[in-house]
N, C-alpha and C positions, 0 to 999 in steps of 0.2 A: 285383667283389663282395667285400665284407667279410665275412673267417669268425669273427668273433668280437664278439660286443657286449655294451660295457660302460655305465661312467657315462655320464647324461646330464648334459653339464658348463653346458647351456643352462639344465637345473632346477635351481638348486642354493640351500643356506643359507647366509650369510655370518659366517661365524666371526673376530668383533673382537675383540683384544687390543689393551688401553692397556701399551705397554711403558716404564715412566718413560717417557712423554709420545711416543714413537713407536708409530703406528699400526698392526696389522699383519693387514692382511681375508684369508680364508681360504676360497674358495668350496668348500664340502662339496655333492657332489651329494644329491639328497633320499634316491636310493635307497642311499646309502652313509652314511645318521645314524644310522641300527641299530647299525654297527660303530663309531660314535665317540666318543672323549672327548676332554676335554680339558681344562687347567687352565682355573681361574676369569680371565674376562674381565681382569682388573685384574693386572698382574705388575707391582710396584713393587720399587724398589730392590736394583737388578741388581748395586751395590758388596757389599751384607751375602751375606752365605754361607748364611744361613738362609732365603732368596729358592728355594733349590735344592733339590732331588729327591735329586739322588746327589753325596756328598761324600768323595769318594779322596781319602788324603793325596798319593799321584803321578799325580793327572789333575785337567783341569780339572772346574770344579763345573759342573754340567748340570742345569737348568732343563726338564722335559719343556712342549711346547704344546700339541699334538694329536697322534693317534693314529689310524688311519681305513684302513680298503681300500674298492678298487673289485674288487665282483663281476663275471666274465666267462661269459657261456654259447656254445656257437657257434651260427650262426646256420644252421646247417640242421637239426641235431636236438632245437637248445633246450637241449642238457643242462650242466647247471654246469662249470665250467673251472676253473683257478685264480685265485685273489685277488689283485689289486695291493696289497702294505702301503705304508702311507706313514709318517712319520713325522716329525714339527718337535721341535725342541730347542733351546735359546740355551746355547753353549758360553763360560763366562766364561776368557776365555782366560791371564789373568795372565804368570805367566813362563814356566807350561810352552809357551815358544817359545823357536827359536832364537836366538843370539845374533851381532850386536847386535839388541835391539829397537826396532822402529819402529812410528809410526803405525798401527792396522789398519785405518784409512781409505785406505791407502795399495794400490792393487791390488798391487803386487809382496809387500807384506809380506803379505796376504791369502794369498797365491799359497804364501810361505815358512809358512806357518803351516799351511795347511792338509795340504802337501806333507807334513811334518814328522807333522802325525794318523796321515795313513794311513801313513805308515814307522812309526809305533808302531804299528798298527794290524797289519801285517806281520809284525813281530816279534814279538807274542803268539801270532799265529800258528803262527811259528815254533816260541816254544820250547813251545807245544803237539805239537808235532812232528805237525803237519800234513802231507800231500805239498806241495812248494812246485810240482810241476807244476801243480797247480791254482789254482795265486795267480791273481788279476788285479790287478793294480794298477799304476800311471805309474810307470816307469821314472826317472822327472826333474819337476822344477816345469814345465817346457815340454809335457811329455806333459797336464797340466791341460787340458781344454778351457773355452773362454767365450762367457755370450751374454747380449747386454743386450735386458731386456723391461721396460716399463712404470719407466723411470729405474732399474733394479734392475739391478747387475753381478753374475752368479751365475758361477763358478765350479762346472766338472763332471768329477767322474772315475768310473768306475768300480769297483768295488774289492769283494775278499773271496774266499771260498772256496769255489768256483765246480763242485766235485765232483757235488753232488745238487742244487743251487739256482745260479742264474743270481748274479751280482754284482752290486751294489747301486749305483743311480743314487744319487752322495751330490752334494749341490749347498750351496756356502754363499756365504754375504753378509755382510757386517758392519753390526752395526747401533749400534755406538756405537765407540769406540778403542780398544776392550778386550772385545766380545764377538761373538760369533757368530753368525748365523741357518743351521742346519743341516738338512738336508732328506735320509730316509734312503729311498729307494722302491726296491720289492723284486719286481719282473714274477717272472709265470709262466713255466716251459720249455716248456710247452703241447707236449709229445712225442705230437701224435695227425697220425692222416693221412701223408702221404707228406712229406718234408724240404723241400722247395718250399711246403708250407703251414703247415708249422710255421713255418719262416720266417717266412712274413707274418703267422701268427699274434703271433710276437713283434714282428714291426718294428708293428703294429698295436698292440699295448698300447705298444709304447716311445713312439709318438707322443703315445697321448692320456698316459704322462706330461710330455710337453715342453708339451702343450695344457696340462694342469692349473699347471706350472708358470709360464706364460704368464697366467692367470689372477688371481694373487696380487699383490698391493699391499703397499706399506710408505712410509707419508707419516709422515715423520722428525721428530722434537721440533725446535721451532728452533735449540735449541741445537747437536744432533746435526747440522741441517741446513747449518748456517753453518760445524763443522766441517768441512763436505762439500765446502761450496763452497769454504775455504780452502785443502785439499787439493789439490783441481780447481787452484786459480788458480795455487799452487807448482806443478802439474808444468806446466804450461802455457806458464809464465813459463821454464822450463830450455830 
C-alpha cells in the first residue's frame, strides 16, 4: 500500500520549448499548473548572453525553463505533506570548465564538467562556513550515476546541504557543444510515522521523480543531431 499520493503523471500538459531548433516537451501534471511557470515557448540564440536570466561575471550564464512542484498528501488522513520542487535551466557552459576542453557531446567531458559545478557548488559552501558533516556530494567523476531514457543520456548526482532538507536530485544532458540541460528536484523528508515509513514515504516520491524524468523528450535540431551522431561514430570507431 502506498502512503503518499502525488502527481498524476498520466493527466498531464505538455510544455514545448523551440530551443535554436531543438525540441524540448515537458509533461506538467494538471494538478501541478497552479505552481508553474515558465519561459516563453520560443528560446532562440543560446550564443548571445542577453538570451539569459542570470549573468555572473565567474559563472556560467543560466537561462531559467520551468519551474513547478508536485503536491503530496498521505493517503490515510488526506492531510498535505511536503512539495517536490522541480526545476529546468540550460547552463551555457563556455570555459568555466576544466582544462583541456572537449566536445560536451562527449559523455566523459559531460561527466568532467558537471563534476567540476558541483565542487564549485561545495566550496561556496564552504567558505559559508557550513558544517561540512552535512555535505552530500560525489567524491569523484565515477561517483556520478547514469541512465538512458527515451535516447536522452542524463547524468545523476545528488548534492547540497542536507541539515534541514534532503539533497537535491540534479540530472544534466547536453544539448548542443556548449550548453546544458539541468534539472534541480528537491523531495520532501516526510519525518511522520515510524522510520520504516518514512522511508517508503521517501523512496515513494524519489520514484515518481525518476517517473517524471522518464517522461521528458528532446528531439534535437539536425544540426545538433548529426553532431551526435558524429560523436557516437568517433567513440565507436576507437
Amino acid at each position: 500500500m502506498k502512503l503518499i499520493s502525488g502527481p498524476d503523471f498520466e493527466n498531464s500538459s505538455i510544455f514545448v520549448f523551440d530551443i535554436d531548433g531543438t525540441q524540448l516537451s515537458i509533461p506538467v501534471p494538471e494538478d501541478a499548473l497552479d505552481d508553474t511557470m515558465s519561459a516563453d515557448a520560443s528560446i532562440k540564440n543560446l550564443t548571445d548572453n542577453e538570451t539569459y536570466d542570470v549573468l555572473e561575471s565567474d559563472y556560467m550564464p543560466i537561462k531559467r525553463v520551468l519551474k513547478t512542484q508536485f503536491r503530496y498528501v498521505d493517503t490515510v488522513n488526506e492531510l498535505a505533506l511536503e512539495s517536490t520542487s522541480v526545476m529546468f535551466r540550460i547552463l551555457k557552459v563556455d570555459n568555466f570548465r576544466p582544462i583541456p576542453q572537449e566536445n560536451l557531446l562527449h559523455k566523459h567531458e559531460v561527466r568532467r564538467v558537471f563534476f567540476h559545478i558541483l565542487c564549485d557548488l561545495k566550496k561556496s559552501l564552504e567558505n559559508d562556513g557550513l558544517e561540512k558533516a552535512y555535505f552530500v556530494f560525489p567524491e569523484s567523476e565515477e561517483d556520478i550515476k547514469e541512465i538512458n531514457c527515451n535516447q536522452i543520456h542524463w547524468l545523476i548526482a545528488l548534492n547540497g546541504f542536507a541539515r534541514i532538507v534532503p539533497p537535491e536530485h540534479t540530472f544534466v544532458t547536453p544539448i548542443t557543444n556548449n550548453h546544458l540541460l539541468m534539472i534541480d528536484i528537491n523531495t520532501g523528508t516526510y519525518p511522520f510515522g515510524t522510520d520504516e515509513q518514512s522511508a517508503q514515504m521517501r523512496a515513494e516520491a524519489k520514484a515518481d521523480v525518476f517517473d517524471f524524468i522518464r517522461s521528458i523528450r528532446i528531439e534535437f535540431s539536425p544540426e545538433v543531431q548529426a553532431e551526435i551522431d558524429e560523436v557516437r561514430g568517433a567513440m565507436e570507431a576507437l
